[in-house]
Wavefront OBJ file of the C-alpha trace (Angstrom):
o trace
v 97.083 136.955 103.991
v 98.700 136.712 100.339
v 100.456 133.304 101.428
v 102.648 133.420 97.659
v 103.978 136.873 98.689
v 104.458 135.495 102.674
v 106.657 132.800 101.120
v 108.742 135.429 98.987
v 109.309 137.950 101.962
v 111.065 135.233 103.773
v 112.012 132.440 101.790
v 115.565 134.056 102.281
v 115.261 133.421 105.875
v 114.333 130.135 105.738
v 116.683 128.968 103.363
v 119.306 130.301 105.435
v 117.928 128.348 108.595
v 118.513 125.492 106.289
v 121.737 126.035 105.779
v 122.775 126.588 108.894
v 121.276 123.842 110.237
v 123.355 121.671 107.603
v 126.300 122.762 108.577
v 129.072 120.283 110.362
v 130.914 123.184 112.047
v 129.566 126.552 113.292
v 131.154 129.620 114.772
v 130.314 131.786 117.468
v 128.488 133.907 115.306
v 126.968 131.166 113.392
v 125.599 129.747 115.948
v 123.576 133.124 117.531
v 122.591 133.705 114.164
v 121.122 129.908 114.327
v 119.042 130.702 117.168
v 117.903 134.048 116.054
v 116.999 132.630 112.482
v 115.329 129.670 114.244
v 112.911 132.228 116.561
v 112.103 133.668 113.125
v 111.350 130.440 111.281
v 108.802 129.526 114.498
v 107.378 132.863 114.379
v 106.598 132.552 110.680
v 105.149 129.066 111.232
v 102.957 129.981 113.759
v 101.003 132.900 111.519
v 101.480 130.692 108.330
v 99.537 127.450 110.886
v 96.711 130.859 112.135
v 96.555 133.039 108.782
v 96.867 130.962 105.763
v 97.136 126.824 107.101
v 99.128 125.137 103.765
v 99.948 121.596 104.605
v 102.859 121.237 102.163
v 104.396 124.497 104.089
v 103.778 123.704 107.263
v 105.212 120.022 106.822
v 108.332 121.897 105.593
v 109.295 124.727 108.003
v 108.202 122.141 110.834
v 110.763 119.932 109.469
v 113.174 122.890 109.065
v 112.688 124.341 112.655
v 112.942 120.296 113.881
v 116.338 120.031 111.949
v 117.448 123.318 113.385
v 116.055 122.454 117.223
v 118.726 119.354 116.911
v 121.306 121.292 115.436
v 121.469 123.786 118.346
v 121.070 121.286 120.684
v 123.407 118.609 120.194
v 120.238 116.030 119.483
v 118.625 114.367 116.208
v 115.662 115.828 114.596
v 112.216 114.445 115.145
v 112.582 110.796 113.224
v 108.447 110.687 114.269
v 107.653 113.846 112.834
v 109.343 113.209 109.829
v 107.701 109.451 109.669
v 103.996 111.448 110.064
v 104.681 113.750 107.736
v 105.559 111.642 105.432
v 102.450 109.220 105.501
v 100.168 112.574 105.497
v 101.412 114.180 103.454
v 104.417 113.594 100.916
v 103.130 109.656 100.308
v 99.700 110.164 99.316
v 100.589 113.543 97.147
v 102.711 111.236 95.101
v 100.475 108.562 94.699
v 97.389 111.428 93.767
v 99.470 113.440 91.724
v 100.752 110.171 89.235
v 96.872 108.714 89.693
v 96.214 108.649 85.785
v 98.824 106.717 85.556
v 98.405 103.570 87.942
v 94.097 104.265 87.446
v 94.962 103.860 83.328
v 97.562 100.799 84.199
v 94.554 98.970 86.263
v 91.604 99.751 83.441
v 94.271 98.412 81.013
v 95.495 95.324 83.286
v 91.371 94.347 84.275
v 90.191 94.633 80.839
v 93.051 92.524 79.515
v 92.534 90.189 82.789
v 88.986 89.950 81.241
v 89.329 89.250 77.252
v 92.359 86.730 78.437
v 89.922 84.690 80.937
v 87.264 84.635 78.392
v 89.645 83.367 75.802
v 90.852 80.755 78.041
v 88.060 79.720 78.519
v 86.459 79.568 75.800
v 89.648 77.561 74.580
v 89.493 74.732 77.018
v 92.714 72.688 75.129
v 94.787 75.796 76.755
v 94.461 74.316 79.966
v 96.934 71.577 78.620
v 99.804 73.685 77.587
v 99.929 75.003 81.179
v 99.670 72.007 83.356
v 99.411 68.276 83.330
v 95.651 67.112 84.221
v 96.944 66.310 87.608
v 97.923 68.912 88.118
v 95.236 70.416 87.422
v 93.120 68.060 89.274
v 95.419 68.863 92.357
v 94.788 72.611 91.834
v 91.147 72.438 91.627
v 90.723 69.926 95.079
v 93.482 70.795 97.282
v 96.521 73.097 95.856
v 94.721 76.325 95.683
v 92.819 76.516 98.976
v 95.424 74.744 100.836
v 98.109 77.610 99.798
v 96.331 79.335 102.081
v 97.307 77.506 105.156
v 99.854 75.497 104.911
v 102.072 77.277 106.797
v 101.835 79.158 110.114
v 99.898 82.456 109.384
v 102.646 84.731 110.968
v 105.594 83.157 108.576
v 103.379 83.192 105.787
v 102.641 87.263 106.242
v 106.130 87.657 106.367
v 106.673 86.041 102.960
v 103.702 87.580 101.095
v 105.015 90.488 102.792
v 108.509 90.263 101.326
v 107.249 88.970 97.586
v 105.096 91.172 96.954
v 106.868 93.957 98.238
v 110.053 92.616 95.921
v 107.822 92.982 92.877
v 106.419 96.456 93.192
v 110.057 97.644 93.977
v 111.039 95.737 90.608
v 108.388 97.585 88.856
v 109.783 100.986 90.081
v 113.134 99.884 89.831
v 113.140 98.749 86.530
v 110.859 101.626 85.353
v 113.304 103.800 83.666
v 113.161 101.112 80.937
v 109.604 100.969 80.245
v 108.995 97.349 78.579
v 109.869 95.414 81.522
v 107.160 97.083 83.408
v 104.943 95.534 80.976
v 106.266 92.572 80.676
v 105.868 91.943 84.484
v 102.219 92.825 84.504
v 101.183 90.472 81.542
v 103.496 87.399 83.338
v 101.296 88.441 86.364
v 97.887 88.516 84.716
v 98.669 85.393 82.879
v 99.259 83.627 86.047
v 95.829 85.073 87.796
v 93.861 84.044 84.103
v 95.408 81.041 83.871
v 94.721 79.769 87.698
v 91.097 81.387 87.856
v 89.963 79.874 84.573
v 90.718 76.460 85.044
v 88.994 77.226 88.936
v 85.749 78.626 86.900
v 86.144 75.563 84.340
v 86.023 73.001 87.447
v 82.951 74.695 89.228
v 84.925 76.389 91.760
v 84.502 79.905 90.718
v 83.316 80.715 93.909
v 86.009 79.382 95.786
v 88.579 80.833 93.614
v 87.039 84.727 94.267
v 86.055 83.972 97.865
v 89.810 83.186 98.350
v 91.926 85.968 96.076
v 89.340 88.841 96.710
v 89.803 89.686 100.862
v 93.695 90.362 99.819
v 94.031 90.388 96.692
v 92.027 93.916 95.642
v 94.232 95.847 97.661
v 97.336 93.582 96.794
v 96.731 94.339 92.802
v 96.227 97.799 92.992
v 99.794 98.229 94.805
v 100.927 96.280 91.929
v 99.017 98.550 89.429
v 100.306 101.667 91.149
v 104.163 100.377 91.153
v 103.646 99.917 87.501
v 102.259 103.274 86.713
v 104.685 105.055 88.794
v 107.844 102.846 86.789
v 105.910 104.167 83.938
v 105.352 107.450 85.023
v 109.276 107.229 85.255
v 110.121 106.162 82.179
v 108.028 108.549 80.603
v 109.627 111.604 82.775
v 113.378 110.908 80.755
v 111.300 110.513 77.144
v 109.200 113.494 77.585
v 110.469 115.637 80.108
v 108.464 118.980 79.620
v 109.824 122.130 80.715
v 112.892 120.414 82.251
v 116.132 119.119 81.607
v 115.875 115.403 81.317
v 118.098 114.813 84.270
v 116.448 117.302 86.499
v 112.600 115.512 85.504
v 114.174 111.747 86.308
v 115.755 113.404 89.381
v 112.387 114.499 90.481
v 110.189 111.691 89.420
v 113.025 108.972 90.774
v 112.805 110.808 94.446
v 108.602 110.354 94.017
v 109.408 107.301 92.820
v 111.128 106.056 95.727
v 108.822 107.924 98.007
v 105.899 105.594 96.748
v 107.694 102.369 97.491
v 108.600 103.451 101.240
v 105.152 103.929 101.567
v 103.811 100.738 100.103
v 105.746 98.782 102.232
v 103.457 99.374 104.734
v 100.154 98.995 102.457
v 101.924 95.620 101.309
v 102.231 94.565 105.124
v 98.688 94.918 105.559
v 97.730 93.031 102.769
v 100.177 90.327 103.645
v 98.115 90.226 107.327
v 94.781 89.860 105.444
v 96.044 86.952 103.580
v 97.661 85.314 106.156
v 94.753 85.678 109.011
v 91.976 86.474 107.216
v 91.665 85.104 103.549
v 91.683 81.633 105.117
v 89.955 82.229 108.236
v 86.887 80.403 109.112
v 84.809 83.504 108.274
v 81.805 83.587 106.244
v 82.978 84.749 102.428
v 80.719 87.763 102.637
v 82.836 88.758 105.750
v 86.369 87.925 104.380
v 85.185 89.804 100.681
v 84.037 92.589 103.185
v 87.144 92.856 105.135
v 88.711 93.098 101.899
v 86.632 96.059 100.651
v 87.582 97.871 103.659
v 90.865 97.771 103.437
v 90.645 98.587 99.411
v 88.116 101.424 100.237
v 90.547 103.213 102.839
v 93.201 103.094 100.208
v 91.387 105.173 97.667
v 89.941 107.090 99.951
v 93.550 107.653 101.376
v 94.742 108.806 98.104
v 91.796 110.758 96.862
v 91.179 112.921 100.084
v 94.316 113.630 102.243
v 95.962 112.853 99.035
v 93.936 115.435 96.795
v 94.218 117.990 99.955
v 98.342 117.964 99.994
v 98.546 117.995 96.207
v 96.471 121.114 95.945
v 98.581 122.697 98.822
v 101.695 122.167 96.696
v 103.085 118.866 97.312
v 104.414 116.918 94.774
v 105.695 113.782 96.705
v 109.382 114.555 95.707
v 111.926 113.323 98.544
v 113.901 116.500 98.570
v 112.397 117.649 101.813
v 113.796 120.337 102.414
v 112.405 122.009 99.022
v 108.817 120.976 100.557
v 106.147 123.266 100.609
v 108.564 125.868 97.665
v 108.343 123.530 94.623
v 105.000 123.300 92.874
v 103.658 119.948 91.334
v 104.510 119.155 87.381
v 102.172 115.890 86.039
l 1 2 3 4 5 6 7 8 9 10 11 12 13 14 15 16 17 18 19 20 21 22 23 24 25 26 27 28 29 30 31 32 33 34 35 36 37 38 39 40 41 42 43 44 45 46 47 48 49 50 51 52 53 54 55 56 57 58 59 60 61 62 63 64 65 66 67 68 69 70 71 72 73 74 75 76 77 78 79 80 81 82 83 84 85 86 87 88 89 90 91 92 93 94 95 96 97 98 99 100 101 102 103 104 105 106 107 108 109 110 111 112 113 114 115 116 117 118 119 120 121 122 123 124 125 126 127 128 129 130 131 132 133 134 135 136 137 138 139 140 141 142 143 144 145 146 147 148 149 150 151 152 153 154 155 156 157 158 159 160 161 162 163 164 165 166 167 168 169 170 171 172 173 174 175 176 177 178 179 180 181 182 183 184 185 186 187 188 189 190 191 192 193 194 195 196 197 198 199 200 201 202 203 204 205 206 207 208 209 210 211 212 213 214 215 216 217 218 219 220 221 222 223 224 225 226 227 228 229 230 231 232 233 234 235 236 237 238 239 240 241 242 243 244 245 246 247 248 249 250 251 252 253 254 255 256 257 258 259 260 261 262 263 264 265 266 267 268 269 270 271 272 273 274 275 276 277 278 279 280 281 282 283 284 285 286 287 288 289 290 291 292 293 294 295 296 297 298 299 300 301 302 303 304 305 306 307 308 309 310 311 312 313 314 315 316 317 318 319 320 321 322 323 324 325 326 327 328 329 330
């Protein structure tokens, strides 16, 4: 089946489903007319799901025919069939089809996490324009590994939780702008070179990675893709292609959002990790590990049911109603 010209015989229909199904009031008429559009919206969706199975399209008439289902009778649409469809497949199309952006944002942020350390250390009077040597005498013995646990683990999830999900909605937030994207980062990265330098200085390297790594690979790279999508957002008013610039911030702010909904729940689970894990009594090797894991889902997440919906048409845009008709524009 020709699934473009499918979409063109009765795009008319289904756009009419939608707006009945939107509307506060309906007559008599309306309302058969409903019911008989809704029976041809199912019907459509079931060869579409046999003939030609497009996740973007079937994510969007099943949301259509769950909108209309409520409509006719008197009750809300599916709120977990929306939720799933979501996390399959509108979520991880945004974060695949803006990918050069937060991949380029984390070469750029390592490297420069890299050439700063090295300075650093290779500077050791810097030490003294960031702390006193108490301080940093306090940091090296007890400060650092007792962050860990010094309060209860399901408190301290919660606040990790809240922080770091606070930041990557700054980054977004704030991403129309551009330099205060950047600016975050480097305050960021200064803090992680600054910390782990004087660690490595001391002769607790190993201590320093064996504590940051569990949580922290999967913690940066939300933070890396917050900052590329900000970027990706400022870049969609300077250069907006094809479209007007409203219409490509309109577009690229609805992603936008989309992306932090969804890392609210990546940023739970590495607030969990760091609270129960990263200072659990577990051998390194097995707290490192549990960190890979975790990391390693992620990109796979992104890169295979991310890479599927993106080629079926997704573009992570909000407007869910459009799903499955708009094509992608990087």
């Amino acid at each position: 089946m020709d699934l473009d010209a499918y979409v063109f015989a009765h795009r008319a229909t289904w756009e009419r489903l939608d707006e009945l199904s939107r509307r506060r009031r309906l007559t008599g008429a309306e309302a058969d007319e409903l019911i008989d559009t809704y029976q041809r919206v199912a019907t459509h969706l079931s060869v579409i799901r046999s003939s030609a199975p497009d996740a973007s399209l079937v994510a969007y008439l099943s949301t259509l025919l769950a909108r209309a289902r409520g409509r006719a009778t008197g009750t809300r649409a599916d709120a977990w069939s929306t939720l799933v469809c979501f996390f399959a497949v509108s979520f991880p199309a945004a974060l695949y089809r803006m990918r050069w952006w937060w991949l380029t944002v984390t070469g750029v942020s390592l490297l420069a996490t890299v050439v700063m350390t090295w300075w650093v250390l290779d500077h050791p009077g810097i030490e003294s324009s960031f702390a006193s040597q108490q301080e940093i005498e306090h940091l090296v013995t007890n400060d650092f590994e007792n962050y860990y646990s010094e309060y209860e683990a399901t408190s301290f999830a919660a606040r990790v939780w809240s922080n770091n999900f606070w930041l990557a909605a700054m980054c977004i937030v704030v991403g129309v702008f551009g330099f205060p994207v950047v600016w975050m980062l480097y305050t960021n990265i200064l803090n992680l070179v600054v910390v782990g330098s004087i660690m490595i200085r001391h002769g607790r390297g190993d201590l320093f990675f064996g504590l940051i790594l569990p949580h922290g690979m999967l913690e940066l790279t939300c933070l890396f893709v917050a900052a590329g999508v900000g970027l990706r957002l400022f870049w969609s008013w300077v250069s907006p292609g094809n479209r007007t610039r409203a219409a490509a911030l309109a577009e690229e702010g609805r992603a936008a959002i989309g992306v932090a909904l969804g890392l609210v729940v990546v940023l739970l689970l590495c607030g969990v990790i760091e609270a129960f894990v990263t200072p659990s009594p577990l051998p390194t090797w097995a707290r490192i590990g549990i960190g890979v894991a975790a990391w390693s889902l992620f990109m796979a997440y992104v890169f295979v049911v991310g890479r599927r919906a993106h080629e079926a048409g997704e573009t992570g845009d909000l407007d869910e109603y459009k799903r499955g008709l708009a094509r992608p524009t990087v």
